[in-house]
N, C-alpha and C positions, 0 to 999 in steps of 0.2 A: 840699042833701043832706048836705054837710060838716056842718051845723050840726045839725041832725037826729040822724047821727052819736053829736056831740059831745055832744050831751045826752041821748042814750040809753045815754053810754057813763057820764056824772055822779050816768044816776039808778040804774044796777046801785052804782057807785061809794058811792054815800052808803048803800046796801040792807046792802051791806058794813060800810061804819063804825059803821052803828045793830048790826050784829050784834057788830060786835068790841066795843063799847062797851059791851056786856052779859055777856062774858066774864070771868072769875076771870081773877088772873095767873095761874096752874096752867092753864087751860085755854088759854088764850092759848098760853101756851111747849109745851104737847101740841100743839096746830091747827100751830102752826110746826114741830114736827118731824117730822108729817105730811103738810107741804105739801109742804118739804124733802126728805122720801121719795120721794116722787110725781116731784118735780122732777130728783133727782138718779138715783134709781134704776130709775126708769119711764120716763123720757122717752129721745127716742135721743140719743143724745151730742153731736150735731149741733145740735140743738136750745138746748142750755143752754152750749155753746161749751165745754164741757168741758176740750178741748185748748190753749185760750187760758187756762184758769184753771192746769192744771197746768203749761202751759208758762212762765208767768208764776214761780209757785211753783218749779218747777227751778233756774231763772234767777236765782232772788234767792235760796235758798239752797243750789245746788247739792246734793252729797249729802247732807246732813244729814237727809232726811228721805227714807225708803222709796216705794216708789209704793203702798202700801197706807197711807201716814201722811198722804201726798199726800191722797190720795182721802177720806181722813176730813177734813182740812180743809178741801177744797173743799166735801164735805155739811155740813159748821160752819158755813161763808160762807154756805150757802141758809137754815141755819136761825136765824143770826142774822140776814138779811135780811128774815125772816118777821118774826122776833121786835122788829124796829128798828118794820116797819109797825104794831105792832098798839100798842109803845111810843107813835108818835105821833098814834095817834088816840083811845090813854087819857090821854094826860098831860097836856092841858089839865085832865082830871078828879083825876089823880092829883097831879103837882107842881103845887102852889103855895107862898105864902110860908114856911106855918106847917105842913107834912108832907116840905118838901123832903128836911131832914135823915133822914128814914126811907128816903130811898132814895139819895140823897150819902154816899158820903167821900170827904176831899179828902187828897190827897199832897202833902206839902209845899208848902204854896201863898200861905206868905211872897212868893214872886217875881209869883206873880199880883196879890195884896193890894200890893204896892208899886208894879207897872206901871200897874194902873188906879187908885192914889192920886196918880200920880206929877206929875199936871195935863200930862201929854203925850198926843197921839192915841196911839191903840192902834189896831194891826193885829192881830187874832186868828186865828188860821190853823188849820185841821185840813184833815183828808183824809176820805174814805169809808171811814171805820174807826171800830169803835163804834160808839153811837149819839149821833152828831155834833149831831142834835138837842137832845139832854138839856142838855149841855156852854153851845148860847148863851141858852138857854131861860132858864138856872139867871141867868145874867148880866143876862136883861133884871129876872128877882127882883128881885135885887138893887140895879136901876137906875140898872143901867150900859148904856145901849141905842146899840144899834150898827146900821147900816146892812149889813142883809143880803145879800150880791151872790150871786144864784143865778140857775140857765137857765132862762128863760121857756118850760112847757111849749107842748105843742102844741094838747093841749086846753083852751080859755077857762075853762072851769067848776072846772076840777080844780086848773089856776093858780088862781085865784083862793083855790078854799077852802086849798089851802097857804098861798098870803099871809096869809090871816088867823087860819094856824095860828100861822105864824111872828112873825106882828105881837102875837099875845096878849097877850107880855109885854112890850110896848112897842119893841118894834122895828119897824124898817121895812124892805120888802122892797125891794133892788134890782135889774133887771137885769142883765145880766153882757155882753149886746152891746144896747146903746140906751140905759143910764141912765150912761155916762160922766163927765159933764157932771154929774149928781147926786153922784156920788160925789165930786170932784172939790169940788162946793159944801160938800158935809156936813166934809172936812177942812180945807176953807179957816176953816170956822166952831168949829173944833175937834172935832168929832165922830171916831166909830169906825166901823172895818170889820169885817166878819166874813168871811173867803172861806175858802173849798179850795183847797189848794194842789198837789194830786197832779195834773193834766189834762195830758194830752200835748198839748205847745204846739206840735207843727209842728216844722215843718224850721228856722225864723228864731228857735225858741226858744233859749233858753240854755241848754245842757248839761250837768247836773252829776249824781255820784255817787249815785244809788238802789240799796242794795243790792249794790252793786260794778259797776254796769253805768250805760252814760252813758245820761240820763231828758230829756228835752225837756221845758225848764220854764218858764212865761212869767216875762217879767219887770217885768212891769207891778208885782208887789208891792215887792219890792224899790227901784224907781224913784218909787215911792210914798211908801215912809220915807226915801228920802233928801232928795227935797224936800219932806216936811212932817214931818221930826226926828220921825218916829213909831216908838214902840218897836214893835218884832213879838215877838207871842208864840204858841208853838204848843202848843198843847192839845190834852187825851182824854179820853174819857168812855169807858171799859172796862167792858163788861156782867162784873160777880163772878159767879162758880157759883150757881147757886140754893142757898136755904141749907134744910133741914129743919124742919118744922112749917110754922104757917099762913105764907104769905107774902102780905104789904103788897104789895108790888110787886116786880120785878128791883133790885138793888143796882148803881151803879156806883162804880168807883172815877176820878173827877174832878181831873184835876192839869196843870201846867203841864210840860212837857218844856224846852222853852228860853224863855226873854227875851234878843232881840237887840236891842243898841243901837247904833246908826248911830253914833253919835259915839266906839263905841271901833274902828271898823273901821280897819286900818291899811294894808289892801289896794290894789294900785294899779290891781283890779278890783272897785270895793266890793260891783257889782251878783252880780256874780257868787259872792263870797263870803258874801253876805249871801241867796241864794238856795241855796247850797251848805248851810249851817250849817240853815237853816230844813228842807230834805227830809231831813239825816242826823237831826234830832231827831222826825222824821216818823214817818222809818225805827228806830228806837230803841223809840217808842212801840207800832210794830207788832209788834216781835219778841217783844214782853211776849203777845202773844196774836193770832196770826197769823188764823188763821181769824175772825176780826172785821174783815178788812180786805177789798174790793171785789177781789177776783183778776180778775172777768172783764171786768176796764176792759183794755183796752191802752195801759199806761203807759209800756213800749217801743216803740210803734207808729211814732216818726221816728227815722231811723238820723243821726248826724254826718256832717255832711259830709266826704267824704275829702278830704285835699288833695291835689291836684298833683303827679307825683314830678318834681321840677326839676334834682333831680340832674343830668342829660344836659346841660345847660343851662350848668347852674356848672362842670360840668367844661369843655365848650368853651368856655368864657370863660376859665377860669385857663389853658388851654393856650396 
């Protein structure tokens, strides 16, 4: 019956892709800001977790922003959410080697062009902001291919055709719980990673700075470049405003935010500094255009452990 499901759920799924893959960019970015409508302003608030995307947003920049500025960004986040889907299931048709640059510019991206000349593994890092797709797409052009670590959905079918969304331009998809061991083989041979690095890692996570507020962040990335001297870099793919007259396609703006290298950390917690430095460059990229980033993750979801008050303790001891 599961499977049945699953494949009645693959073949509305593809009914979809064949329609959007007959859309104009213009019409595309309309269908998104009407789905966006529907979602944000027609559903009940319960529904779309509303209170988790605003509460998120308060939290990370406190006053700065009205509950009426709030509320416009969270209908930002649906419609660039619309807008990210319809990107990836044109841009096999749209990006490739010889049109990229009609929808690429790049920021400063001497430090990218030196990290992956550098004959050192690279760790490539983003979050659920932008459209994160475009950014390793662009890299496998180029043929620089990296081992992809993403969540194995729930449906077989719709895994699958994302894998071979992902693998187009010569990447390979990995696991994120069961390809360990791949991952693992592909840096011992010198290969590259691609991961997100925003996920609330649990209570065992490591704790550092998001936004002014302690984020549970794993640390497996981190413990990765240090035993295999892999530089980490964090990248963005920022959707530009639509521009006037005909439009090719959305424009992004494509750039490096940081290159960290292990070997200049001087910490006498490298893992931790080295996970610190990678979420404030996260968080840096996001503030350039907020409403492009995932608000209704819960990125605060594990709290720090409190410690102990021992006080009582040291004082009966020194008495």
């Amino acid at each position: 019956m599961l499977k049945l499901r699953h494949r009645i759920e693959f073949v509305i799924f593809q009914t979809l892709v064949c329609i959007v893959d007959c859309l104009s960019p213009r019409t595309s970015a309309w269908l998104a800001k009407c789905l966006a409508s529907f979602i944000h302003f027609g559903l009940p608030r319960k529904w779309t977790r509303y209170q988790v995307s605003h509460g998120n947003l308060r939290r990370a920049f406190g006053d700065k922003y009205t509950d009426a500025e709030i509320e416009m960004i969270v209908y930002g986040m649906w419609v660039h959410l619309f807008r990210t889907v319809t990107e990836i299931v044109q841009g096999a048709r749209k990006i490739h080697l010889h049109s990229y640059r009609r929808v690429i510019e790049f920021a400063d991206f001497t430090r990218t062009n030196e990290a992956i000349c550098s004959g050192r593994r690279v760790l490539m890092l983003g979050g659920h902001f932008g459209n994160w797709e475009i950014g390793t797409s662009l890299f496998g052009l180029w043929g620089f291919p990296m081992g992809i670590v993403a969540r194995e959905m729930d449906n077989p079918y719709l895994h699958d055709w994302f894998r071979k969304q992902r693998e187009l331009t010569g990447h390979r998809m990995l696991l994120k719980s069961g390809d360990y061991d791949e991952m693992i083989h592909l840096l011992e041979k010198g290969g590259n990673l691609g991961l997100l690095c925003d996920q609330d890692a649990g209570p065992r996570g490591v704790f550092v700075d998001f936004f002014g507020n302690p984020a549970s962040t794993f640390k497996s990335i981190a413990l990765l470049a240090l035993e295999y001297d892999a530089l980490i870099m964090v990248g963005y793919s920022i959707r530009k405003p639509d521009e006037t007259g005909d439009m090719f396609w959305p424009r992004f703006e494509v750039g490096c935010e940081a290159v960290i290298d292990p070997r200049e950390l001087k910490s006498v917690d490298p893992v931790g500094e080295i996970t610190q430095q990678y979420t404030a460059a996260l968080e840096r990229a996001i503030r350039r255009a907020p409403e492009q980033y995932f608000w209704i993750h819960r990125r605060w979801k594990s709290e720090p452990r409190k410690r102990k008050n021992t006080e009582p303790n040291e004082q009966r001891l020194a008495g």
